[in-house]
C-alpha positions in Angstrom: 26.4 -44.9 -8.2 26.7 -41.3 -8.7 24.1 -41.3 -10.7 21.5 -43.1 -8.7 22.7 -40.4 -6.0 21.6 -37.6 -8.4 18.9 -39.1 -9.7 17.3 -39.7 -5.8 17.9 -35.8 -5.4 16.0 -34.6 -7.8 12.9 -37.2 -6.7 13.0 -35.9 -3.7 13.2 -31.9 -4.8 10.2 -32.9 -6.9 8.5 -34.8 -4.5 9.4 -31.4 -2.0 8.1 -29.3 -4.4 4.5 -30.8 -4.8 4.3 -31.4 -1.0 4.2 -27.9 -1.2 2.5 -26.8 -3.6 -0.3 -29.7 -1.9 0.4 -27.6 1.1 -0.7 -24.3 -0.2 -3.4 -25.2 -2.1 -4.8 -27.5 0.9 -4.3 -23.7 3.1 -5.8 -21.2 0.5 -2.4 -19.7 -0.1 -1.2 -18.4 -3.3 1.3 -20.0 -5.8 1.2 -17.4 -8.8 0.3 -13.5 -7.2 -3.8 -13.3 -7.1 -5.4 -10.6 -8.9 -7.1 -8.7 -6.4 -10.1 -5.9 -6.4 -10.1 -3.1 -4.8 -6.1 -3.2 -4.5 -5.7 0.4 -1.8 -1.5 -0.5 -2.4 0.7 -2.8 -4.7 4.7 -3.2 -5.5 6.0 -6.2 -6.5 9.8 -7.6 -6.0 10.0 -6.1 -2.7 11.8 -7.2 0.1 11.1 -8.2 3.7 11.6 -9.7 7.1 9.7 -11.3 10.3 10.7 -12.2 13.6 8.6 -15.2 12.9 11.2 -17.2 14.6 14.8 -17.5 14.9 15.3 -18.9 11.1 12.9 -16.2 10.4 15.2 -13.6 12.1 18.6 -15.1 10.6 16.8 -15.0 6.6 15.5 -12.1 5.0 13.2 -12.1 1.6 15.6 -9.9 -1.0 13.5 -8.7 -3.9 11.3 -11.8 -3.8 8.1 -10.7 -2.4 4.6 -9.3 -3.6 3.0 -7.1 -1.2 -0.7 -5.7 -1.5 -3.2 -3.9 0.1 -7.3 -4.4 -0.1 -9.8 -2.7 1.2 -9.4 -4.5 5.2 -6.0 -7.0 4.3 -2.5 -6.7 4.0 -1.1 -9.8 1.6 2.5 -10.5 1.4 4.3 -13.3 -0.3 7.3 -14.7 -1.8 7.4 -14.7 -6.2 6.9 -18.1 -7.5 9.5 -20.7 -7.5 10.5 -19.0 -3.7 7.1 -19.9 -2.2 7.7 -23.7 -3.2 9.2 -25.7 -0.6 8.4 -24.4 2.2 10.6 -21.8 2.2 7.3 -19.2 2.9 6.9 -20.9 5.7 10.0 -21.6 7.1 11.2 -18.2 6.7 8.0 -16.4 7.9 7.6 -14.7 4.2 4.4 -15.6 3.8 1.5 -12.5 5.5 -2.5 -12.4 5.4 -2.8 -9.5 8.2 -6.7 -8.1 8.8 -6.5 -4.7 9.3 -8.3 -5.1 12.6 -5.5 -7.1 14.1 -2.2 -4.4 12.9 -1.3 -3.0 16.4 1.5 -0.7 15.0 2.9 0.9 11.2 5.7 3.2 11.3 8.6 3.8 8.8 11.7 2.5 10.4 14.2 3.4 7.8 14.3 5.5 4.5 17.5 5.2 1.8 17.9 5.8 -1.9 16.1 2.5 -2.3 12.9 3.0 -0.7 11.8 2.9 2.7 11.0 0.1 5.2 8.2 0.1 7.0 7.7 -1.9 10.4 4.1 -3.7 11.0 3.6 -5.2 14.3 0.3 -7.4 14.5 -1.3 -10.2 16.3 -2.1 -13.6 15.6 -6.0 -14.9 16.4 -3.9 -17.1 19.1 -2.4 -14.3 20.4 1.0 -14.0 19.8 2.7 -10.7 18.2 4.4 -10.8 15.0 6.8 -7.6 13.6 6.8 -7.6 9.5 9.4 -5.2 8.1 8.5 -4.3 4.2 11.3 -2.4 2.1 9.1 -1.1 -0.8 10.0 2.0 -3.2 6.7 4.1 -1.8 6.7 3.8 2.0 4.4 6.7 2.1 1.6 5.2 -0.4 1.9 1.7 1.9 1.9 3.9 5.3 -1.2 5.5 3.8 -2.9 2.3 2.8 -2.3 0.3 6.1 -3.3 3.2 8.3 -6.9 3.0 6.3 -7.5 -0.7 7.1 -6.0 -0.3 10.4 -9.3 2.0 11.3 -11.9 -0.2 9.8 
């Protein structure tokens, strides 16, 4: 019996963990970090927050996410095996921002390990969204998202 117990578990991880990965492929989001052109900003194993929604507010992304900027977008995400399931999106770690829409950028805190940066944008529906980034060159990301933030 125990083992038919185990066993069932770890169908059903699996079975999570393709739903997922299904999922983001299905949405154009990224399992392995894209290479991108034009990169204006990039750190890697960076942490990160969103008030997404309460879960969202309650669980923070420690040291798991990539964050870039191109030439109009800011990209955030979790490392592969934290973007399978659903944890991106159940935890709000998961960021395509246009330029266009980023309503606010400021640095919010600065310590010995980097600096965290706050990014409040909007949604095409509508509804704000605050992103905090802790990254190891707040200046170089303030620079970048202030450039898109004009186009």
């Amino acid at each position: 019996m125990f083992f038919k117990l185990i066993a069932l578990g770890a169908i059903f991880c699996c079975a999570l963990a393709t739903g997922s990965v299904v999922y983001r492929l299905h949405n154009a989001k990224p399992i392995l970090r894209p290479q991108f052109a034009e990169l204006r900003f990039s750190e890697t194993w960076r942490s990160g927050r969103s008030d997404r929604s309460l879960l969202a507010r309650l669980v923070s992304a420690n040291h798991i996410l990539w964050v870039a900027v191109t030439k109009d977008t800011l990209h955030v995400s979790p490392h592969i095996p934290f973007n399978l399931m659903f944890f991106a999106e159940g935890f709000g770690w998961d960021h395509r921002v246009p330029g266009r829409t980023i309503l606010e950028i400021r640095e919010s805190e600065k310590n010995s390990l980097g600096t965290r940066v706050a990014i409040r944008y909007r949604h095409r529906t509508g509804v704000e969204e605050l992103l905090e980034l802790s990254v190891a060159d707040g200046p170089g990301l303030l620079n970048a998202l202030q450039e898109i933030q004009r186009r």
